[in-house]
C-alpha positions, 0 to 999 in steps of 0.5 A, a space after each residue: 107261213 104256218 101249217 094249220 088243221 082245217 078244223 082250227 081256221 076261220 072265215 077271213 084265215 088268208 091262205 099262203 099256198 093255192 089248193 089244188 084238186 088231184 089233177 093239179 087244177 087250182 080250186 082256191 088261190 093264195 091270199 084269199 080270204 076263206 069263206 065258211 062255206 069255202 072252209 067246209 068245202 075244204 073239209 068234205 074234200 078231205 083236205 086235213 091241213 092247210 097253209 095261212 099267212 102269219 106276219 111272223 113265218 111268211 119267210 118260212 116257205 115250204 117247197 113243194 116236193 115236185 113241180 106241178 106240172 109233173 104231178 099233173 102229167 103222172 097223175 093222167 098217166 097213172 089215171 088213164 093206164 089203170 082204168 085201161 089194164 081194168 078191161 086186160 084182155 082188149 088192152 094187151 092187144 094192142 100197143 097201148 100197154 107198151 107205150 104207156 109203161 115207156 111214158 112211166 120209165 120217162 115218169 119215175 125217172 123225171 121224178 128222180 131228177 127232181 127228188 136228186 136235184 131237191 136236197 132239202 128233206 123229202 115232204 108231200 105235206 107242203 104240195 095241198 091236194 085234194 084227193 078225190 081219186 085216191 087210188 091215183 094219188 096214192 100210187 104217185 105218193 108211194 112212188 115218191 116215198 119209195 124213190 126218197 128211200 132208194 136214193 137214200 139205200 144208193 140203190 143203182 139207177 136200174 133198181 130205182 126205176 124197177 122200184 119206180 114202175 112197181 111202186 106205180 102199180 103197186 095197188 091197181 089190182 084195187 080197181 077190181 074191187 067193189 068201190 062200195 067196199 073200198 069206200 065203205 066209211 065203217 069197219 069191213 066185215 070178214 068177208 069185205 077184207 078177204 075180197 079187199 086183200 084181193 087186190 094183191 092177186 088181181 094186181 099181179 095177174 094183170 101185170 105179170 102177163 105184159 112183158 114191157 113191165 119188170 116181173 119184180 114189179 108184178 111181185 111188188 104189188 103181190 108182196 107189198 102188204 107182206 110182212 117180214 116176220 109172216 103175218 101179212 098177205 095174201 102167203 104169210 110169206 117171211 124174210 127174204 122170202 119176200 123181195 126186197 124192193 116189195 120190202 122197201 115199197 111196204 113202208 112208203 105204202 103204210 106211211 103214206 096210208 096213214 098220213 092221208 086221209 080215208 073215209 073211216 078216219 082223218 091223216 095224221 102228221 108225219 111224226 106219226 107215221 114214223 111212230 107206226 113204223 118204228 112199232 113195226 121196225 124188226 118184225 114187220 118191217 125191215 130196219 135198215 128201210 125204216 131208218 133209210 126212211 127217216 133220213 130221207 124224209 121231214 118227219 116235222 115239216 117246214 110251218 109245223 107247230 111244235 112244243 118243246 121239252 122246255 115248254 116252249 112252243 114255236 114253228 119249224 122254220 128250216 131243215 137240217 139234212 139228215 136229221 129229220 128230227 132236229 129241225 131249226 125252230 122259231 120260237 113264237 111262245 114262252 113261259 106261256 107268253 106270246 112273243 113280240 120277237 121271234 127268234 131261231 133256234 137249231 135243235 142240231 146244236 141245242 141236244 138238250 132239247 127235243 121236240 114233245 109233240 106237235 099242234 096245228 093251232 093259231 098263236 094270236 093271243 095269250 088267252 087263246 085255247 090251245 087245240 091239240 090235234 094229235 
């Protein structure tokens, strides 16, 4: 199978894996054949890519970074908890709070054993959602970021599962912002920013009163947007000053800002995410968690089209653990010709050849347009 933009498929594209909406119900089964109306419903659920049959990748088969089960059962979680802490004052009378942060601990510590019991390179891109409730699937996103790049640094369990319930509630203080705000599709005025970097404040005033949720927490989702050389918010605080597990929180929540989709622009690959990390390795963020971050996860992705510094173009096909950036490709194009015989190369082993960029296109015949998505 093969990843490919929604934008660049056409009525009749078969899919190789379901789609699912945020809640882990399906709404359109493999191996069915797209409608246009099906492929524009797609697109207004912001789903950005997709997986499709191709004769020559089915054995490539990406594995969903957790089980759908999980997904499901963190999600009503996540859900059902943050709409609750929206109204603090009734919900911390009673028990519900500390039974739902016991149901959170059980939570990040499953998603730990899938994460450990995973060894292939950490990606969400392969799990295709549509994400009509962003702020619910980002805290899970960020989560899984966040857990990937602790296992990587061996933080102890301890730390993973604090990072965990920090990473989970990083953003809720956003449910105290204006929904015409966070979804405004335009750029925000001075003032809309100064109410949306709130959330930071609102965050940690509801988490800091309840006494069944780590206080570094609280300081995660105070910290999170702080930047290491002062010019983040809401303090400006520099360095250690800033905790470091609202360090390490920081670069999962930029990245998976970036490769989702918002209302004022469409998600990028992984490649470029990492790109916006490393531009702020050293000065806003701290190097050794970029790199952690690198290690951990698949910065091209497994059915990823991709151009290599010789001119070839082919789909990554496999791994290689610990280096994200050296997959094993299958190459479907030379010398400007489609191939009727694929074959694999492993770029851990060709150190002459790199990968120059990447494309979500369809190889189906030599006169075909390529169409560069990034």
């Amino acid at each position: 199978m093969r990843l490919v933009s929604v934008d660049s498929i056409h009525q009749g594209t078969k899919l190789a894996k379901p789609i699912y909406n945020d809640f882990g119900q399906s709404l359109i089964n493999n191996d069915i054949e797209l409608t246009n109306r099906m492929i524009q419903r797609l697109k207004q659920l912001g789903i950005t890519f997709v997986y499709i049959n191709d004769n020559r990748t089915n054995d490539i088969n990406p594995k969903q970074a957790i089980s759908i089960d999980l997904r499901k059962e963190a999600i009503k979680e996540i859900e059902y908890t943050f709409l609750e802490v929206k109204n603090p004052k009734q919900f911390l009378k009673s028990s519900a709070f500390y039974e739902a942060s016991q149901r959170f601990k059980k939570i990040v510590n499953q998603l730990l054993q899938e994460l450990k019991s995973n060894k292939d390179l950490f990606t969400l891109l392969a799990d295709i959602f549509s994400y009509e409730h962003h702020i619910f699937n980002h805290s899970l996103n960020v989560t899984m970021y966040s857990l990937a790049i602790g296992l990587e640094l061996n933080l102890t369990n301890k730390e993973l599962e604090t990072i965990g319930i920090g990473a989970l509630f990083h953003d809720i203080g956003k449910l105290m912002v204006p929904k015409n705000i966070l979804l405004k599709p335009g750029k925000l005025t001075y003032e809309e920013f100064e109410e949306v970097k709130k959330h930071t404040e609102y965050g940690f005033e509801a988490l800091r009163k309840i006494d069944t949720i780590p206080l570094v927490a609280a300081h995660c989702a105070y910290q999170h947007h702080e930047r290491i050389d002062g010019s983040g918010y809401p303090r400006g605080i520099k360095g250690n000053e800033i905790h470091y597990l609202a360090r390490l929180i920081a670069v999962a929540d930029v990245f998976d800002a970036v490769a989702s989709n918002r209302v004022y622009r469409k998600a990028m690959l992984p490649h470029e995410g990492l790109e916006i990390l490393y531009a702020g390795s050293g000065t806003q963020f701290e190097k050794n968690i970029v790199e952690a971050f690198r290690k951990a996860v698949a910065i091209y992705p497994d059915g990823l089209g991709v151009v290599l510094s010789d001119g070839r173009k082919g789909i990554v096909a496999k791994q290689n653990p610990n280096s994200s950036d050296r997959p094993i490709i299958r190459i479907l194009e030379e010398k400007g010709q489609i191939l009727t015989y694929p074959y694999d190369i492993n770029l851990s082993k060709e150190l002459h050849i790199v990968i120059v960029d990447c494309e979500v296109r369809t190889f189906t015949s030599n006169k075909e347009k390529l169409i560069p998505k990034f």
